[in-house]
C-alpha positions in Angstrom: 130.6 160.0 -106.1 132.4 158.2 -108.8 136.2 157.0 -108.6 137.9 158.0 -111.4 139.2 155.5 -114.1 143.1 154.3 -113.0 145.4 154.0 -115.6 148.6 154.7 -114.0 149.2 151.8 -112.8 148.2 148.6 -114.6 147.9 145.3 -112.8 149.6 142.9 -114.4 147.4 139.4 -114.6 146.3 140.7 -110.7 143.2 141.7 -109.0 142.7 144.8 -108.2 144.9 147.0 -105.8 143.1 148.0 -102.3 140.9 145.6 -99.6 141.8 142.4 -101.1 139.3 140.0 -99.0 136.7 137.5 -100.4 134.1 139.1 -102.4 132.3 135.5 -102.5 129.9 134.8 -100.5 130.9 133.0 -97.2 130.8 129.0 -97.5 128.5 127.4 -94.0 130.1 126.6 -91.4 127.1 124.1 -90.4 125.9 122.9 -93.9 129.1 121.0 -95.9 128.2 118.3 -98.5 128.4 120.5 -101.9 130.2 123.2 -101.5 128.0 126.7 -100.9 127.6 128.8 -104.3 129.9 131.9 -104.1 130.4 134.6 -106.5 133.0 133.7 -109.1 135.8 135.0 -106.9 137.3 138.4 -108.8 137.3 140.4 -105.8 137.6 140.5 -101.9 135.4 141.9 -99.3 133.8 139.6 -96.9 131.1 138.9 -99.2 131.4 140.8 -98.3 128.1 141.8 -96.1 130.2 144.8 -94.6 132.2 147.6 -95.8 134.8 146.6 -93.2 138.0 144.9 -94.7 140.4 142.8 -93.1 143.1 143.8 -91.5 142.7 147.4 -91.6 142.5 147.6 -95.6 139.2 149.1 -95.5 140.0 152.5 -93.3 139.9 155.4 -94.7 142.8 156.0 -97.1 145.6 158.0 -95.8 149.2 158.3 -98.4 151.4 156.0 -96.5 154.7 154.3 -98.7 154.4 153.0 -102.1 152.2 149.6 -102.7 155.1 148.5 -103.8 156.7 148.7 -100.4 153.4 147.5 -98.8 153.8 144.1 -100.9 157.6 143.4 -100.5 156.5 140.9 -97.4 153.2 139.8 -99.0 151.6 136.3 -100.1 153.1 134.5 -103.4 150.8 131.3 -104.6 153.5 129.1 -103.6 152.7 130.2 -100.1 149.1 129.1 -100.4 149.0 126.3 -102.2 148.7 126.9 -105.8 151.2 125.0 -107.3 150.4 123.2 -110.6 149.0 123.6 -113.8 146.7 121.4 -116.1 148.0 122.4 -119.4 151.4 122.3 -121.2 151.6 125.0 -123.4 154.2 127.8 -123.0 152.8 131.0 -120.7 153.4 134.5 -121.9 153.1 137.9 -120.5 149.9 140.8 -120.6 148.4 143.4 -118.4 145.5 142.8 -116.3 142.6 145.5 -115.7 145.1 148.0 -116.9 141.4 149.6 -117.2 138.7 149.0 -115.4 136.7 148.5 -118.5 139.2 145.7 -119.8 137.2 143.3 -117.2 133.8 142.9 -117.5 131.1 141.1 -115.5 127.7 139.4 -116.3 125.5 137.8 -113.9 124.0 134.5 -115.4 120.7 134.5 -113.3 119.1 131.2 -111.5 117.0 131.0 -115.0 120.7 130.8 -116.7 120.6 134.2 -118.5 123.2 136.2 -118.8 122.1 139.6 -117.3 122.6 143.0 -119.3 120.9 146.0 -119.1 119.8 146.8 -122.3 116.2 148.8 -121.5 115.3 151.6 -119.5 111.8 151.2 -120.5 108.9 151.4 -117.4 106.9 148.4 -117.1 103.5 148.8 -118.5 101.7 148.0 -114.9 102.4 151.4 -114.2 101.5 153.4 -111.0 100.2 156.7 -112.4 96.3 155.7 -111.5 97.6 154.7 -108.1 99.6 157.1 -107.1 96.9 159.9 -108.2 95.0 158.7 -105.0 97.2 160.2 -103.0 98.8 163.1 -104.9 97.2 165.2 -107.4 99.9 165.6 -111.0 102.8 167.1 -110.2 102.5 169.6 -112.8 99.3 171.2 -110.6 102.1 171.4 -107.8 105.5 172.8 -109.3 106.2 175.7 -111.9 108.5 175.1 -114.5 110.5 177.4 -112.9 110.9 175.5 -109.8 111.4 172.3 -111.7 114.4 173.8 -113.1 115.7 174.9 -110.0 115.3 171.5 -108.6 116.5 169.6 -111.5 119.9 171.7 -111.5 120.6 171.2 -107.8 119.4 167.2 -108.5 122.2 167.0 -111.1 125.3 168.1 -108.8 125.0 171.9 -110.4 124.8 173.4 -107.2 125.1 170.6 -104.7 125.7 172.6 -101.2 122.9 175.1 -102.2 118.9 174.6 -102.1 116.6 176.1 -103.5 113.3 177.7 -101.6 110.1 177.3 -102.6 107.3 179.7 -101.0 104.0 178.5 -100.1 101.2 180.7 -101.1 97.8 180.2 -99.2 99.5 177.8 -96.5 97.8 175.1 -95.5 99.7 171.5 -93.9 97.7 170.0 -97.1 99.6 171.9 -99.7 103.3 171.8 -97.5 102.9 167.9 -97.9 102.2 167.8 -101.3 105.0 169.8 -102.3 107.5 167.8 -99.9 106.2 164.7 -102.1 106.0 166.2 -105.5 109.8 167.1 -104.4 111.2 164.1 -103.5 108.9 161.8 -106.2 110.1 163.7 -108.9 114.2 164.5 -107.8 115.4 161.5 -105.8 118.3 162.8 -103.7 116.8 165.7 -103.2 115.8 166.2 -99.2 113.2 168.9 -97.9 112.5 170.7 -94.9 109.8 173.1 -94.1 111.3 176.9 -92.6 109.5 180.1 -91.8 110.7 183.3 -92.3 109.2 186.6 -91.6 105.9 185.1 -91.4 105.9 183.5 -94.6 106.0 179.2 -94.9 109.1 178.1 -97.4 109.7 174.6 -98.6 113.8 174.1 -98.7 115.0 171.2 -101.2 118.6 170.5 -100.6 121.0 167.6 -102.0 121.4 164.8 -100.0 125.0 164.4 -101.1 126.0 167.9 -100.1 128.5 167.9 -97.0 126.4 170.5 -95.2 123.1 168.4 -96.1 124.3 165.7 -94.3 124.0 167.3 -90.9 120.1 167.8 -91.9 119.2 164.3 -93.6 117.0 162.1 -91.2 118.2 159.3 -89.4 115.7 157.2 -90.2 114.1 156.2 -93.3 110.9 158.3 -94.6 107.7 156.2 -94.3 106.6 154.8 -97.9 103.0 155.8 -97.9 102.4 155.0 -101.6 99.3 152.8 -102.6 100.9 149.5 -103.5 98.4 147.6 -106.7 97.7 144.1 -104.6 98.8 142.3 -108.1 101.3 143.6 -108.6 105.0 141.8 -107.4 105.9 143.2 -103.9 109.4 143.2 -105.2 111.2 145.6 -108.0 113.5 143.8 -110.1 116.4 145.0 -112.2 119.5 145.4 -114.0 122.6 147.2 -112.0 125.2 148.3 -114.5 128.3 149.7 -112.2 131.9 151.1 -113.3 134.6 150.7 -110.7 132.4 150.4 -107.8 131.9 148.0 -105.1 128.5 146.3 -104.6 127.6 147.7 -101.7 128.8 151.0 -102.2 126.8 150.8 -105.0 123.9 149.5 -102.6 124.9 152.3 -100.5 124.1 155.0 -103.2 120.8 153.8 -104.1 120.0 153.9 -100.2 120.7 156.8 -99.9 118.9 158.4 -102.8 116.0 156.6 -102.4 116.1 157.1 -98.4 116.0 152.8 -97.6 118.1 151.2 -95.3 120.9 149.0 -97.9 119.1 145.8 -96.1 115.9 146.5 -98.5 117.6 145.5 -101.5 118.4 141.8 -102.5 120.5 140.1 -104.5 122.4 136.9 -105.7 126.4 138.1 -105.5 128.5 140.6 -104.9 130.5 141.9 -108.0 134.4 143.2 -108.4 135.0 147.1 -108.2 137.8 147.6 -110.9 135.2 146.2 -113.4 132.2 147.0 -115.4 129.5 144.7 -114.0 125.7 143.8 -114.7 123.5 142.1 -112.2 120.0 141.7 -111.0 119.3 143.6 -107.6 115.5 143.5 -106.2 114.1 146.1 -103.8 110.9 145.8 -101.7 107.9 147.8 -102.9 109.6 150.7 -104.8 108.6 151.5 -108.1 110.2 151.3 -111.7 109.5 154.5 -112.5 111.2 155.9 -108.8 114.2 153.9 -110.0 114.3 155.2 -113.3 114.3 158.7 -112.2 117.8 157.9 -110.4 119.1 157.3 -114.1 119.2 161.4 -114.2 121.8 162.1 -111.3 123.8 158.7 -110.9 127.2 158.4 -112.3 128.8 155.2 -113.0 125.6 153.3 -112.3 122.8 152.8 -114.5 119.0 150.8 -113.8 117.4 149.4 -116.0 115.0 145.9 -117.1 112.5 146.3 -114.4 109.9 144.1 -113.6 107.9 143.2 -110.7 107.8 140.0 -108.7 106.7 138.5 -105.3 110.0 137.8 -104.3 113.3 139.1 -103.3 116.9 137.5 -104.6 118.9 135.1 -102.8 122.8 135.0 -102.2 123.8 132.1 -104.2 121.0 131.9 -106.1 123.0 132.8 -109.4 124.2 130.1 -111.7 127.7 132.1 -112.2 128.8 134.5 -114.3 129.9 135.3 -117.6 133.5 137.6 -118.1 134.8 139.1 -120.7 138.5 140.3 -119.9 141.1 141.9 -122.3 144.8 141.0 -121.5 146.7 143.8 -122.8 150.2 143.7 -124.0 150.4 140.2 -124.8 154.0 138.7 -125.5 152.2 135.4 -126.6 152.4 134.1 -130.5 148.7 133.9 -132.3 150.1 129.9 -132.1 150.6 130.3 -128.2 147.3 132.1 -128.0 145.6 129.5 -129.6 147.1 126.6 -127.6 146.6 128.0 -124.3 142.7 129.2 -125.2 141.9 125.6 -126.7 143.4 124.2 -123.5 141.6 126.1 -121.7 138.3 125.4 -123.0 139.1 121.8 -123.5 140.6 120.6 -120.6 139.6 123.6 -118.2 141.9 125.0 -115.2 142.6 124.1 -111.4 139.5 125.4 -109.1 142.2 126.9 -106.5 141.0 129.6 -104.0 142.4 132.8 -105.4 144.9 135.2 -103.7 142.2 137.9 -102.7 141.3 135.1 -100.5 144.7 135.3 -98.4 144.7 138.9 -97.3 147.5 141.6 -98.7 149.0 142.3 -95.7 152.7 140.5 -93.9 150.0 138.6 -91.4 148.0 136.4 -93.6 144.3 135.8 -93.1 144.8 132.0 -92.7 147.1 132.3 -90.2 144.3 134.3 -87.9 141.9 131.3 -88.9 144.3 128.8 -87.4 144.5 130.1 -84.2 140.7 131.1 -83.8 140.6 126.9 -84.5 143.4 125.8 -82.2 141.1 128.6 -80.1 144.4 130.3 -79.2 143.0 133.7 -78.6 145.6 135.4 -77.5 146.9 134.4 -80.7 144.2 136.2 -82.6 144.7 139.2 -81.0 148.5 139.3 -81.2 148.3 138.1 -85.2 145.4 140.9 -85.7 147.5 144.0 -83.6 150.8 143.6 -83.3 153.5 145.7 -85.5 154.3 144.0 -88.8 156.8 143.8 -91.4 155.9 146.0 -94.6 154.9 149.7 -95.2 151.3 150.5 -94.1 149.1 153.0 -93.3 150.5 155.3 -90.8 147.7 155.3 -88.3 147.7 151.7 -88.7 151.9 151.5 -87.4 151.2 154.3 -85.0 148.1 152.2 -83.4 150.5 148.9 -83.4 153.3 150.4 -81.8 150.8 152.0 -78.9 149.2 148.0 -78.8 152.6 147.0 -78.3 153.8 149.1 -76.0 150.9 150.0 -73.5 148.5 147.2 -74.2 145.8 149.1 -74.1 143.1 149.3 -75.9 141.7 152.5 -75.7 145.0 154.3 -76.0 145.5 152.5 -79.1 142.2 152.9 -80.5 142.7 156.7 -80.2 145.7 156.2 -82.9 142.6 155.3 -86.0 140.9 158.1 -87.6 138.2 155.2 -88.5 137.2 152.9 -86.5 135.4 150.5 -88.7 138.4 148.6 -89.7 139.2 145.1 -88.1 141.6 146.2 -85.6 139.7 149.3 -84.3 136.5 147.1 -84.0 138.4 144.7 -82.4 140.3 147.3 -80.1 136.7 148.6 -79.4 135.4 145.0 -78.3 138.9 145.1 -75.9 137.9 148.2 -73.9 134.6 147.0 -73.4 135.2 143.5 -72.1 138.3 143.4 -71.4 141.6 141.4 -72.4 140.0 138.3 -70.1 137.0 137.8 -72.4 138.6 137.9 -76.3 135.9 135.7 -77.7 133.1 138.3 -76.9 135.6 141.0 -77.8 137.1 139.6 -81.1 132.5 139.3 -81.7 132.4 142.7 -82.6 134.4 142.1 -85.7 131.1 141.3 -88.5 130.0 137.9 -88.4 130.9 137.5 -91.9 134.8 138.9 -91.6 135.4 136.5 -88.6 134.0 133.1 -90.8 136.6 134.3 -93.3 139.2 133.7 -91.2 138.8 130.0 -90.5 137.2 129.9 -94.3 141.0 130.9 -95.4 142.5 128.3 -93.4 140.4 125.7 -94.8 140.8 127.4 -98.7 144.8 126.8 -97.5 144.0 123.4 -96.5 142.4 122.6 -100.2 144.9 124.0 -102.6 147.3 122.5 -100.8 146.0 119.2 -100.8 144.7 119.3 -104.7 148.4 120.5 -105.5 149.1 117.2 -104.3 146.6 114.9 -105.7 147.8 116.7 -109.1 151.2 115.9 -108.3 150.1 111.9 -107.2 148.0 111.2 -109.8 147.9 113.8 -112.7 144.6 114.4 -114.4 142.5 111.2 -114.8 140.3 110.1 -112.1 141.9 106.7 -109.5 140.7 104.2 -107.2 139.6 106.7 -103.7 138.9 109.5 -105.0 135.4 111.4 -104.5 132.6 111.6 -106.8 129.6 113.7 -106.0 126.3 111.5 -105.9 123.6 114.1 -104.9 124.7 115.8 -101.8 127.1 113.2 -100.4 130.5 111.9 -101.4 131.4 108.6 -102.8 134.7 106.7 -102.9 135.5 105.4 -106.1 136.6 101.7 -106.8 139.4 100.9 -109.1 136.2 99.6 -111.6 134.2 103.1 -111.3 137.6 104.9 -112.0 137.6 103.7 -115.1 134.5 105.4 -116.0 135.1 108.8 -114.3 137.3 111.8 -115.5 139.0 114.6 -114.0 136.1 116.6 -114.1 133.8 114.6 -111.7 136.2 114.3 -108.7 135.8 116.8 -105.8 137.9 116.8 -103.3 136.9 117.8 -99.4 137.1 121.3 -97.1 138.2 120.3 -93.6 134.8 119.5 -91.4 133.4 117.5 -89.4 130.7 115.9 -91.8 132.7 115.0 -94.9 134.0 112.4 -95.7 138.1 112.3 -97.5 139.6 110.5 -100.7 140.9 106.5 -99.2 144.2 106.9 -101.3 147.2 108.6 -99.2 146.1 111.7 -100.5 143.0 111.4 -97.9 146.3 110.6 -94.9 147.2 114.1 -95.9 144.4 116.1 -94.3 145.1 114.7 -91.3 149.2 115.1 -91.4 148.8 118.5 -92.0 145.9 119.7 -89.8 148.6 117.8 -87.3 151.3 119.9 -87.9 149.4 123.0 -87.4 147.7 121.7 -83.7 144.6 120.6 -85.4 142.7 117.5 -84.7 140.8 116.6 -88.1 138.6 114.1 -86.1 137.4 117.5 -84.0 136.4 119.8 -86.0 133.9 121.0 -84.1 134.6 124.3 -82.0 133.5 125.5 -78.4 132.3 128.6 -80.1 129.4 127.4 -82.4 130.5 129.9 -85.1 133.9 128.3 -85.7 132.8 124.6 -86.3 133.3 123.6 -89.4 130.9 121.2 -91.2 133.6 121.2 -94.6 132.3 121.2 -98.1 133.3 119.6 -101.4 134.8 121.6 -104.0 135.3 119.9 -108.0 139.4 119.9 -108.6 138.7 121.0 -112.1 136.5 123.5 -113.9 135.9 124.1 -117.5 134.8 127.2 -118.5 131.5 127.2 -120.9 130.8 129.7 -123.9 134.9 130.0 -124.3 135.9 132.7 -126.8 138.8 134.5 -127.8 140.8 136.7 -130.1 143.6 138.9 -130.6 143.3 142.5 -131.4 145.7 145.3 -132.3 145.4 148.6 -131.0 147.5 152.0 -130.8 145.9 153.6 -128.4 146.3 152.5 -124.9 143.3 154.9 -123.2 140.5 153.4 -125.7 138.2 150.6 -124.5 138.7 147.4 -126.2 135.0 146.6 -124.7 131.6 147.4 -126.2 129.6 147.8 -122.8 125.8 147.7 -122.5 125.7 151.1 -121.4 127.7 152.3 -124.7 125.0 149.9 -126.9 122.2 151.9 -124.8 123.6 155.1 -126.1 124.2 154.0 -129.4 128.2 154.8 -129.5 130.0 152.8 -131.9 131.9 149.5 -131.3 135.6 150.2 -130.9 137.3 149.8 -134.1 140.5 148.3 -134.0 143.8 149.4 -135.9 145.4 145.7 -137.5 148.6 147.2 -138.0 148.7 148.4 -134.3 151.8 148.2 -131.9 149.8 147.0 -128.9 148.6 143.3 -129.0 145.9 142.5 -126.8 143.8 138.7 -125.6 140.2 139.4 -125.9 138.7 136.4 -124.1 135.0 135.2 -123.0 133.6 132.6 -121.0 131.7 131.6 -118.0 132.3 130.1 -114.6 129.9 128.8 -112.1 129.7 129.7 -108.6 132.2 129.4 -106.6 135.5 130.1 -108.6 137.9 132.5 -109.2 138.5 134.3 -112.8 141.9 135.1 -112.3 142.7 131.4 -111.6 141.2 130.8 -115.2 143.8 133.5 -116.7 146.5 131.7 -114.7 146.2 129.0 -116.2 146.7 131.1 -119.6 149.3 133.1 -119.0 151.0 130.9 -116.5 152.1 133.7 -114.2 151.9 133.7 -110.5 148.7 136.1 -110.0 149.8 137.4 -106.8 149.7 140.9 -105.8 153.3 140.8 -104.4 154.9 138.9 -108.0 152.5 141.4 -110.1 153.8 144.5 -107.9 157.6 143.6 -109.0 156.6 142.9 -112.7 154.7 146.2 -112.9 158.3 147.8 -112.2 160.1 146.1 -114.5 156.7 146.8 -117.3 157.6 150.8 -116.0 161.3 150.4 -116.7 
């Protein structure tokens, strides 16, 4: 159930190392004017709603050749756009997320808190009166025997067994009232009633076990608890994860609790090499339900619930605040110092970051050109044809049978999981044929198909702000945009004057935005051009794909900016007092000032929208690509 911590390989100033898609959420394609609010870009997924990665990152894994091998024909920065710098000050080297616990997450809510989970308490409108009008105390129900039993097999002690609990003087009454007292008590624990010479059993069994599996219902159990009318229809609280995605996270708690993942709520989705808080909401389940699943959950811990009449919104967030150790540093204190005050005075370049571009030799953007140019043939070819690199083998073995039969069935045969792009895509081949690719490629999620097109227009935007950098440096000029409430205005040479950096924004490609009037604003067009675009038709035969564009601000600067540098000897020690470590009341780590190691401890917070590791860039100044970082971890090995 929980991944174990990675410290063989560290990521140098990198993201982390498997699905690399957009874990922000996906920017409308029909609303533009302000850009949509995303999560602060650390991770991949297709905000992804899905588990499904692009490009065939998220099948199941299978040893293939070294990453290294895998990223020898992979994206650089140059190759998307981000070119420039704001700052002058000399870069130096570090290790990114050489632990998971060296990058650390904090929602900042819609009411601008920062979210940590730092109670476990139950809230006092507690359910005990309520729940007594259906089921008598549990105590009346279970021996302390049996409790053991169950609470052994809850915590992963015997997780294939069961245990069987007889009932005495049988009645359907006193079967459901130990099937309840069962799974009220040890969430992830299923039951099942059995007879056996005669006599009526009660059989608890883990809901994680691989033989339990085959026996846990299909559908969710009905929720017959009594519900208080004032009371919040809505369970609020605190997720604290360790290296794990968002929705495997969301996943988990399904699962224990028997939900489908689509009753829980919330604002973002967070990175999986991290330690992250944030506020998730659930319909009608109580605190002290969630609480219980503090016993049995590794590497996730609930806590700070409340009650409310409403669910969470993606977007709702007001961003997020990081705390990320840079190990290894080769900077000076004095380099340190410039490149943090820099940092927090001026701010960094809001580019799209790599995750955005895909990890593979084909990338993402590239897909979302043709699906514009509506080239379908193109998408298919782009998505399934053999490609330079190391890759999974299933994935080469189900290329070369695309490319050699071209049939989909045959091919599809090659993947041992079919979830992944290309198998979903193969399956929406073989059931409408290579004649109809739109309603084939329409089995791919909704959300992993609008980050196609969303990467060409990310492309698009770096590229473009590289060059308005380049033009006119870092004070605001006559034709560039200002916000001024949802729409754009063009500034005269006058309102230049009393504009910075800071307030310009520059367009997404759409059809209802508006561009800067300097040549800059020529330069959508000219390059939209040279890739078959039209930028005055933006709008798409397929509905999905039209793009209404968005405005994005060319510079952010981080808020709550904090930093120092720490010596340490010990590479395996956390650098990082987490929430969960305060809960327990373990020490801080204590840090050795005559250590070999050097490490950046930094802090700050970005809004929506914007990407972490393009802050750090803009420290270190390294190329943050997982192809440049994959070559500078072998030479770090050396």
């Amino acid at each position: 159930m929980a991944e174990s911590e990675a410290v063989s390989k560290p990521t140098l100033v990198g993201e982390k190392r498997g699905c690399l898609q957009d874990r922000d959420e996906e920017t409308p394609t029909k609303k533009p004017k302000v850009e949509s609010d995303r999560e602060n870009g650390n991770a991949p997924n297709p905000d992804d709603g899905g588990k499904e990665g692009l490009e065939g990152d998220a099948c199941d894994e299978e040893d293939g050749e070294s990453f290294a091998d895998m990223m020898k024909h992979g994206l650089t920065e140059i190759d998307v756009g981000i070119l420039k710098y704001v700052s002058d000050h000399e870069g130096f080297s570090g290790i990114l997320k050489e632990r998971y616990s060296d990058f650390v997450v904090n929602e900042i809510n819609k009411q601008g808190r920062i979210v940590h989970l730092d109670d476990l308490s139950i809230p006092t409108d507690s359910e005990e009166g309520a729940e007594t009008e259906e089921q008598p105390s549990d105590c009346e129900v279970l021996t302390e025997e049996q409790k053991k039993q169950l609470s052994e097999l809850q915590l992963f002690k015997n997780k294939e067994g069961n245990v069987s609990i007889e009932i005495i003087d049988d009645t359907k009454e006193k079967r459901t009232l130990v099937h309840k007292a069962i799974k009220n008590q040890f969430p992830g624990l299923e039951t099942k009633t059995e007879e056996k010479e005669g006599h009526k059993f009660i059989v608890a069994y883990h809901v994680a076990g691989k033989k339990a599996l085959a026996e846990v219902k299909t559908t969710p159990a009905p929720r017959k608890h009594f519900w208080p009318k004032n009371r919040g229809s809505y369970c609020h609280f605190a997720l604290y994860k360790e290296n794990k995605d968002t929705m495997d996270a969301i996943n988990v708690l399904s699962k224990f609790l028997r939900l489908r993942p689509n009753m829980f709520s919330y604002m973002g989705t967070k990175d999986k090499r991290a330690i992250t808080v944030q506020e998730i909401a659930v319909l009608k389940i109580t605190a002290e339900r969630l609480a219980h699943l503090n016993k049995c959950l590794m590497n996730l811990k609930l806590g700070n619930f409340c009650y409310k009449s409403h669910p969470l919104k993606l977007g709702e967030l007001q961003g997020n605040h990081f705390t990320v150790v840079i190990r290894n540093i080769s900077g000076t204190d004095e380099q340190v110092q410039q490149a943090m005050t820099s940092l927090k005075q001026t701010g960094f370049i809001n580019y799209y970051g790599m995750q955005r571009f895909g990890t593979t030799a084909v990338p993402t953007q590239q897909v979302g050109r043709a699906i514009l140019r509506n080239d379908w043939n193109q998408v298919v070819d782009l998505i399934l044809k053999p490609r330079p690199g190391a890759e999974k083998v299933y994935l080469v073995h189900c290329r070369e049978e695309w490319a050699k039969s071209q049939d989909p069935e045959a091919a599809l045969k090659k993947l041992p999981n079919k979830r992944c792009v290309e198998g979903q895509l193969l399956r929406g081949l073989s059931m409408y044929g290579k004649k109809n690719i739109v309603t084939a490629f329409g089995q791919i999620p909704r959300n992993n198909r609008l980050m196609y097109v969303h990467s060409y227009q990310s492309v698009v935007w770096n590229t473009m702000v590289s060059r308005r950098i380049e033009a006119f440096g870092l004070k605001a000029v006559e034709g560039d945009l200002v916000l001024r409430g949802p729409r754009a205005h063009v500034l005269s040479a006058e309102e230049a004057e009393s504009h910075s950096i800071h307030d310009i924004v520059m367009p997404l490609p759409g059809y209802d935005v508006i561009y800067p009037s300097h040549h800059i604003g020529d330069g959508y067009g000219e390059l939209l051009s040279a890739d078959g675009l039209d930028l005055n038709n933006m709008r798409h035969k397929v509905k999905d794909y039209s793009l209404a564009g968005a405005y994005r601000r060319i510079i952010i600067r981080p808020t709550d900016v904090s930093w120092e540098v720490i010596n340490y000897d010990n590479p395996r020690i956390s650098l990082v007092h987490s929430d969960f470590e305060k809960l327990e009341n373990k020490p801080a780590p204590v840090f050795n000032k005559e250590g070999k190691y050097r490490a950046l401890r930094m802090e700050f917070s970005l809004p929506p929208s914007t990407y972490a590791t393009m802050a750090i860039r803009e420290v270190l100044k390294l190329d943050t690509s997982i192809k440049k970082q994959t070559q500078l971890n072998t030479v770090w090995f050396n």
